[in-house]
C-alpha positions in Angstrom: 13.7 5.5 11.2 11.3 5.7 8.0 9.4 9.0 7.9 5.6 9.2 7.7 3.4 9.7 4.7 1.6 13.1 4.7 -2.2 12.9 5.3 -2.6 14.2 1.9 -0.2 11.4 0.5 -2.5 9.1 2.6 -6.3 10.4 1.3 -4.9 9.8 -2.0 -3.4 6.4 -2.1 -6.8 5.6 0.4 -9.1 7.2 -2.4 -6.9 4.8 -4.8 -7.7 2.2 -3.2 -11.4 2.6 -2.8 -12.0 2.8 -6.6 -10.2 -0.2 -6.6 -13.5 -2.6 -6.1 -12.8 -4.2 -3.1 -9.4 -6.0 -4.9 -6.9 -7.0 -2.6 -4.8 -7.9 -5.3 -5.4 -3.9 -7.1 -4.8 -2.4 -3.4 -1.7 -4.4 -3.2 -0.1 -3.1 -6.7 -0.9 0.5 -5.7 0.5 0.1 -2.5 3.9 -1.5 -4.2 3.9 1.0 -6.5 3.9 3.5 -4.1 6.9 2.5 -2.1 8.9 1.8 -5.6 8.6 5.5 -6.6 9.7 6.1 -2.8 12.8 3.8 -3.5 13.7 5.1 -6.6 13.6 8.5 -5.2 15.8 7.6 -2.8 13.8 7.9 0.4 13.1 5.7 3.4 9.8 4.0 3.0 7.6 5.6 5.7 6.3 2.8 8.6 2.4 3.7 7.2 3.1 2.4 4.1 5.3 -0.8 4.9 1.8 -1.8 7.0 -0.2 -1.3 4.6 2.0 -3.4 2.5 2.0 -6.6 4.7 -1.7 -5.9 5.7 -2.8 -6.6 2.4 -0.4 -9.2 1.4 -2.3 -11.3 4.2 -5.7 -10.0 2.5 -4.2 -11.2 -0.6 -2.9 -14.8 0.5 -6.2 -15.4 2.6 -8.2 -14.3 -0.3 -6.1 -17.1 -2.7 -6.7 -19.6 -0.3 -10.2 -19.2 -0.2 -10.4 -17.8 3.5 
């Protein structure tokens, strides 16, 4: 089982993501970024993040399809 993200971890990437203008597209690079440091340090991807992941890739593809 993938661990969880600390509630710091969490405010942070959250605070990321607000500065990001509303961009699904700038939301989903953080996320993605943030799970590629996880994998390259070698550690299971915690379940928060993987949600977040696929939450806004629907964002994304809705927003691209005009939705």
């Amino acid at each position: 089982m993938a661990q969880q993200m600390g509630s710091g971890e969490i405010a942070d990437l959250v605070h990321q993501m607000e500065q990001s203008e509303d961009d699904p597209r700038r939301c989903y690079a953080l996320v993605k970024q943030r799970i590629s440091e996880f994998r390259q340090s070698g550690y299971a991807i915690p379940d928060d993040l993987v949600r977040m992941e696929r939450a806004l890739m629907v964002e994304c593809m809705q927003a691209s399809q005009g939705r």
